[in-house]
C-alpha positions as CSV (number, residue, x, y, z in Angstrom):
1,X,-105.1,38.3,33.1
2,X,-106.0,35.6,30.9
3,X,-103.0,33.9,29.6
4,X,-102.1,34.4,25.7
5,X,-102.2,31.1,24.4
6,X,-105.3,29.7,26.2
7,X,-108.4,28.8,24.4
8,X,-111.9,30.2,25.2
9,X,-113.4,26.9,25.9
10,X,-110.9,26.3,29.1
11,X,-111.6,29.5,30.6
12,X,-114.9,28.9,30.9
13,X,-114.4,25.3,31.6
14,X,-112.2,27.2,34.2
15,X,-114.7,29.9,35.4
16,X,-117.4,27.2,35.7
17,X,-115.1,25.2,38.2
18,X,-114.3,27.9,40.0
19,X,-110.2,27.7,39.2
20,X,-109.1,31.1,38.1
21,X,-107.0,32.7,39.8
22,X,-108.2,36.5,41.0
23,X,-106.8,38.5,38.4
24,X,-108.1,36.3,35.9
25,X,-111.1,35.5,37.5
26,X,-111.6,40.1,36.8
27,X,-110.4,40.0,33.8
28,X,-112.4,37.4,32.6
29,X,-115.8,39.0,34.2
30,X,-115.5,42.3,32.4
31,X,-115.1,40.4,29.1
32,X,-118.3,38.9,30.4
33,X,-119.8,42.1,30.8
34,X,-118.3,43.6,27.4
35,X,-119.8,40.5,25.4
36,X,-123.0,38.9,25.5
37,X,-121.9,36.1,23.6
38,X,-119.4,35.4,25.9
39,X,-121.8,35.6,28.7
40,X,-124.5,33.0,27.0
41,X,-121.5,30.7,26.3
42,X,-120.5,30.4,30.2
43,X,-124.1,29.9,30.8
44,X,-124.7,27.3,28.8
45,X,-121.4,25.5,29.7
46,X,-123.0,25.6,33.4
47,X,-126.2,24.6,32.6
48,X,-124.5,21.4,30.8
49,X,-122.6,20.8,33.2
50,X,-125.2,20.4,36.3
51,X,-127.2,18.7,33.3
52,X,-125.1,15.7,33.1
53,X,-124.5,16.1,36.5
54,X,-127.8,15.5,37.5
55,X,-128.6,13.2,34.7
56,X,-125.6,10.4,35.9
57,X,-125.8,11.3,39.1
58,X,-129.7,9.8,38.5
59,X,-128.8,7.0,36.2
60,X,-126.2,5.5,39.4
61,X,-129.2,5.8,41.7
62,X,-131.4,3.6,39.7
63,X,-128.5,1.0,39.2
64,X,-127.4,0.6,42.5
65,X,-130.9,0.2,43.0
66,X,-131.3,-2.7,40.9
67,X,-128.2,-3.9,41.7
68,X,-129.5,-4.3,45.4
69,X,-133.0,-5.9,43.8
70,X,-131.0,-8.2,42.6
71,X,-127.9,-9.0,44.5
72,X,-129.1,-8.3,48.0
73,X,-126.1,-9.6,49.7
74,X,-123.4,-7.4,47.4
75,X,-120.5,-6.3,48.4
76,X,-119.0,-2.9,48.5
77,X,-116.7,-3.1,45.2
78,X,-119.6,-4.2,43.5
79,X,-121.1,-0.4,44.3
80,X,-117.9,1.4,43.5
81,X,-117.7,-0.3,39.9
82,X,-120.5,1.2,39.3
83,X,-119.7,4.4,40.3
84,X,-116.5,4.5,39.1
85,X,-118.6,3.4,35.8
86,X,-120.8,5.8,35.6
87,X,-118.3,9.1,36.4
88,X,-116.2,8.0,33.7
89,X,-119.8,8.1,31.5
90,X,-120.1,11.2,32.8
91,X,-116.5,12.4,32.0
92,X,-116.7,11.0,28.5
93,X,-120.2,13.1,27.9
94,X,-118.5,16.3,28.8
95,X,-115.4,15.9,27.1
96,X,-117.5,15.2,23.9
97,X,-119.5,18.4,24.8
98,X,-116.7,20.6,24.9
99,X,-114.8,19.1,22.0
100,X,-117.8,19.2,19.7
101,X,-120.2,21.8,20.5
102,X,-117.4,24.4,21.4
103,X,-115.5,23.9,18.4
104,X,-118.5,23.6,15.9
105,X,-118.3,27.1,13.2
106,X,-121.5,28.1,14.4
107,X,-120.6,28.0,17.9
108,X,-117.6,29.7,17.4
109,X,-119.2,32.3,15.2
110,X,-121.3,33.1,18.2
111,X,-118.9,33.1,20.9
112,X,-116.7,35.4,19.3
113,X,-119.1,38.0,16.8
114,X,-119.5,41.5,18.3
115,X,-119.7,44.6,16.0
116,X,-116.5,46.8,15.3
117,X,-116.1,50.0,17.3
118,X,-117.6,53.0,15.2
119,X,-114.0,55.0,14.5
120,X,-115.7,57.0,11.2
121,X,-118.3,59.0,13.3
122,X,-118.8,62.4,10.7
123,X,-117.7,66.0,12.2
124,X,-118.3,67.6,8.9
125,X,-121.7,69.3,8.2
126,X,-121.6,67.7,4.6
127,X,-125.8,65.7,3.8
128,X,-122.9,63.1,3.2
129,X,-121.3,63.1,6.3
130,X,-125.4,63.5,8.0
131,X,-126.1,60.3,6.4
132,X,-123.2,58.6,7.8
133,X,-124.1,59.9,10.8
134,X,-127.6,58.3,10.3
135,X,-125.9,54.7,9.2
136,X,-123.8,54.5,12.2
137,X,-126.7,55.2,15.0
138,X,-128.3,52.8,13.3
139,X,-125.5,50.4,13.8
140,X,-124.3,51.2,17.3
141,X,-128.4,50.3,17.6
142,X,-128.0,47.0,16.6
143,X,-130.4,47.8,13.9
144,X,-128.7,46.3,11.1
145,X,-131.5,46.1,8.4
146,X,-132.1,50.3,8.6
147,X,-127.9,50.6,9.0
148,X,-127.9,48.7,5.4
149,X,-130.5,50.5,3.8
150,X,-128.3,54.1,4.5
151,X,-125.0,52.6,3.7
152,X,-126.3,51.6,0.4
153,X,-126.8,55.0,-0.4
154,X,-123.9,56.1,0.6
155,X,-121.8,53.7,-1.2
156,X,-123.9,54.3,-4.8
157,X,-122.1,57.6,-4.3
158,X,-118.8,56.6,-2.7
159,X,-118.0,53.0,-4.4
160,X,-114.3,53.8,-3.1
161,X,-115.2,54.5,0.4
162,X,-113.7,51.3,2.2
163,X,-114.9,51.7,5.3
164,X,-118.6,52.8,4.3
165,X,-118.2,49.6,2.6
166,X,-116.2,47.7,5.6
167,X,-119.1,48.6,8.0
168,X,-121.8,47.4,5.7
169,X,-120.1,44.0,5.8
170,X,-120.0,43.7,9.7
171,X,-124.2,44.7,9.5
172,X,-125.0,42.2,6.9
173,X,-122.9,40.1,9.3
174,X,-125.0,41.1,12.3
175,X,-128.2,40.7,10.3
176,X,-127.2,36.4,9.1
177,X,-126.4,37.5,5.9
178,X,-123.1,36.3,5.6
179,X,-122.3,35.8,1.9
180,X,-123.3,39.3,1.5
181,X,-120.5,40.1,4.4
182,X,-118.6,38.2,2.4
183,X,-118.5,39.7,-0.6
184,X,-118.0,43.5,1.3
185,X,-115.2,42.3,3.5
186,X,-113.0,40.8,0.0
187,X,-114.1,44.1,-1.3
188,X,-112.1,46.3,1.5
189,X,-109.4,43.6,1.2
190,X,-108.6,44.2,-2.2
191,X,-108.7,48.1,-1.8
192,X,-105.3,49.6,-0.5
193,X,-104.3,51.8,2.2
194,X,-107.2,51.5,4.3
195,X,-107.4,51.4,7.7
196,X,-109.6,48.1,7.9
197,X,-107.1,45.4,6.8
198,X,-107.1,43.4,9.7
199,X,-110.7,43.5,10.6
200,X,-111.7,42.7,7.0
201,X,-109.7,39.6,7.1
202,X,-111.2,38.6,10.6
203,X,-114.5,39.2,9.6
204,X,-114.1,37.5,6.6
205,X,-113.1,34.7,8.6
206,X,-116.0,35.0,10.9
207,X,-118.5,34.8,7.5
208,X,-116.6,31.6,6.5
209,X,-117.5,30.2,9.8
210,X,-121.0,31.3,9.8
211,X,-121.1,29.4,6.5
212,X,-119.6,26.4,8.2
213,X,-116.7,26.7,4.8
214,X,-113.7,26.2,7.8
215,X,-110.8,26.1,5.6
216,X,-111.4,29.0,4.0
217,X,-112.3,30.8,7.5
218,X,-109.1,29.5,8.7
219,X,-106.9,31.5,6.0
220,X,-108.1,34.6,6.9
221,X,-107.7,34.2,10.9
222,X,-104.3,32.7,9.9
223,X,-103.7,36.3,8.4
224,X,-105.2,37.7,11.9
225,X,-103.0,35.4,13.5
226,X,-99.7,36.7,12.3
227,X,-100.5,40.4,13.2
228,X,-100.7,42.0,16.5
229,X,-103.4,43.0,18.5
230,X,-106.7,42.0,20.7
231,X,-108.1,40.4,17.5
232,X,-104.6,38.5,16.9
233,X,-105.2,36.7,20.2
234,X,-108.7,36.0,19.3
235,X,-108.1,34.3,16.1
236,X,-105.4,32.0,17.6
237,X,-108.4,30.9,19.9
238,X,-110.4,30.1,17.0
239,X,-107.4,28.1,15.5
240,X,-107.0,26.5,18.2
241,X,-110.5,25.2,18.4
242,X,-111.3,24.3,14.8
């Protein structure tokens, strides 16, 4: 298992280089298989990676080469300043990779954002409840834009209805309309007894990042943070990488 306090961006530096250890090395795959974002994250940390690889691996090539033109009587050291030049480059480039891109509110936003699990799924036979059930195929479709259009009918006749409300938020999230989110997750924040507290607040953050406002993202996370919980973990990554 992954270990609590570890940030995303060194387990997939770890995963890349191969330096997990087998239980983490499973865990870590399913989560790959559970999240797509996840997934495209490690790929493009690889692809980087042999990227600058190749691309310093090239640029000591051509200047040993004219190193030779020129000195053709050089000594060894003279090659393995060079080299020892050029890795550090290369260390330098990667290291500003993973501190900037990784830690960037869009990147983040993308690494972490996967719909909430659909726990208001209708049993009753109510045209209410029918059109819920509508709204939610629609979301568990990933088709955001049609999920909207039936939660907005639902919640012109259920303005109280936080999680009708709550799950409109995470679609206008899922369709890049984040001050829209916005505005429905401080709506199921403000509303009591409901069963989406923690996920509004989380979500919220995620819309704060997606609208590269950081500080106020970190607030809510912070409120993530102090709870318990697969999210609570999730948001001290984030902190952690801001």
């Amino acid at each position: 298992m992954s270990k609590p306090g570890e940030s995303r961006r060194d387990q997939i530096d770890q995963y890349v280089n191969e330096q997990m250890e087998a239980g983490e090395l499973a865990d870590f795959e399913q989560r790959m298989r559970e999240n797509v974002a996840l997934a495209e994250s490690v790929h493009l940390h690889r692809d980087v990676q042999k990227g600058m690889e190749y691309y310093f691996l090239q640029g000591l090539k051509q200047d040993l080469i004219r190193s030779d033109a020129k000195k053709p009587k050089s000594k060894l050291p003279t090659y393995l300043a060079i080299a020892a030049t050029v890795l550090i480059m290369a260390g330098a480039g990667l290291t500003y990779y993973l501190e900037y891109e990784n830690r960037s509110p869009e990147t983040l936003f993308t690494a972490y954002f996967e719909p909430y699990p659909n726990i208001i799924a209708p049993v009753q036979r109510s045209a209410s409840g029918q059109q819920a059930g509508e709204a939610m195929q629609f979301y568990e479709a990933g088709q955001y834009a049609q999920a909207i259009t039936v939660f907005d009918r639902l919640i012109s006749q259920e303005p109280e209805n936080a999680g009708l409300t709550f799950y409109r938020g995470v679609c206008y999230l899922g369709n890049n309309q984040p001050e829209k989110a916005a505005t429905d997750f401080q709506t199921v924040i403000q509303s009591e007894d409901n069963p989406f507290l923690q996920a509004s607040h989380w979500y919220l953050g995620l819309s704060y990042l997606k609208l590269s406002h950081t500080e106020e993202a970190k607030k809510h996370l912070a409120k993530v943070r102090a709870t318990e919980g697969k999210l609570a973990d999730e948001a001290a990554e984030i902190l952690s990488d801001i």
